[in-house]
N, C-alpha and C positions, 0 to 999 in steps of 0.2 A: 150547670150553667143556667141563670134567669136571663130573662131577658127584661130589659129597661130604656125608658124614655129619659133622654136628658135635654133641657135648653141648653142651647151653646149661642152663647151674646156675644157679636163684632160690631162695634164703632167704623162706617163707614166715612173716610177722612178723605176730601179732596180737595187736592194742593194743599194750602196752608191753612183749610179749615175753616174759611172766612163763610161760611155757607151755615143752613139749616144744619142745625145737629141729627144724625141718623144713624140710626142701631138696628140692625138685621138680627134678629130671635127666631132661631133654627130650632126644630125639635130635631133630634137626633135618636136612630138605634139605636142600643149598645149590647150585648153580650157578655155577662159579666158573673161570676158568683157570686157578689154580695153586692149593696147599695153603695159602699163607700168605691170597691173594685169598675163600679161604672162609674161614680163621679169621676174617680183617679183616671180612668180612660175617656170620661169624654173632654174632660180639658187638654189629655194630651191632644186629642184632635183636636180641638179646638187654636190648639199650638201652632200643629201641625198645617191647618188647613186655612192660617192667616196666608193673604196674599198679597200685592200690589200690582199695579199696572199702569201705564201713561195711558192718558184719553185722549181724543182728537186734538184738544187744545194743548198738549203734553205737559197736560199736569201730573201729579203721580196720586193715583185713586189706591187708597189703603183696604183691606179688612183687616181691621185691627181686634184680636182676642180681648174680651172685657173677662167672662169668667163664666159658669155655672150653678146658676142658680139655683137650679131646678132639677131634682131626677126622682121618677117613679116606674114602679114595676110593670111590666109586661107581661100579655103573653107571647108567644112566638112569632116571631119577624123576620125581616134579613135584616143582620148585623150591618151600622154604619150607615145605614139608609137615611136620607131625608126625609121627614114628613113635612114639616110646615117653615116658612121660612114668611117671616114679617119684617118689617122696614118701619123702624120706629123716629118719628121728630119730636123727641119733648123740648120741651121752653127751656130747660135747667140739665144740661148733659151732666155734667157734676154730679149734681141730686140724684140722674137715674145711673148714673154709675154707682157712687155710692150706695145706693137702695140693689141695686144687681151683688154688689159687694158681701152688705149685710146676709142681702137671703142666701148666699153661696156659704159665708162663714156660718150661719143660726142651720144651713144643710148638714157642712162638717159637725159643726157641734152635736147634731140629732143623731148622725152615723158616731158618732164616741158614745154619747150615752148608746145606742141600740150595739153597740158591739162589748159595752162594759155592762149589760143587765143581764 
């Protein structure tokens, strides 16, 4: 088993949205024997550890899973742990979902060639 860092990106959505756009970028543990074994594991948390909940005003506040982007090697940690967790407002949610998209799909694609060389 290696150990690896992965981003895990949720769209923070309350009530219907009509707000600044925000995205929370978690670095995450993982535990895994290969690089693609940790991407596959941190989007299931990533799945896993979308929430909801009503706020004072009972609206329904989301963490909504976008994807992962991002995963690099480690050395030893504890598994599943938080490191860093940022709260993102870009101008263009679209654009940064799309661009979170891109570098999660151009991730997979590096884990097929590095698994087929």
């Amino acid at each position: 088993m290696h150990w690896f860092v992965a981003k895990v990106v949720y769209q923070i959505i309350c009530g219907d949205g009509n707000h600044t756009p925000q995205f929370d970028e978690q670095l995450r543990l993982i535990s895994a024997v290969t690089k693609k074994d940790a991407c596959d594991k941190a989007r299931e948390i990533g799945m896993q550890e979308q929430y909801a909940f009503k706020n004072q005003q009972q609206e329904l506040v989301q963490w909504k899973f976008i994807n992962v982007p991002e995963v690099y090697t480690l050395d030893q940690l504890t598994d599943g742990m938080e490191l860093y967790s940022r709260i993102e407002e870009p101008g263009d949610p679209n654009s940064y979902i799309a661009w979170l998209q891109m570098k999660s799909a151009q991730l997979q694609g590096q884990q097929y060639f590095e698994l087929n060389v």
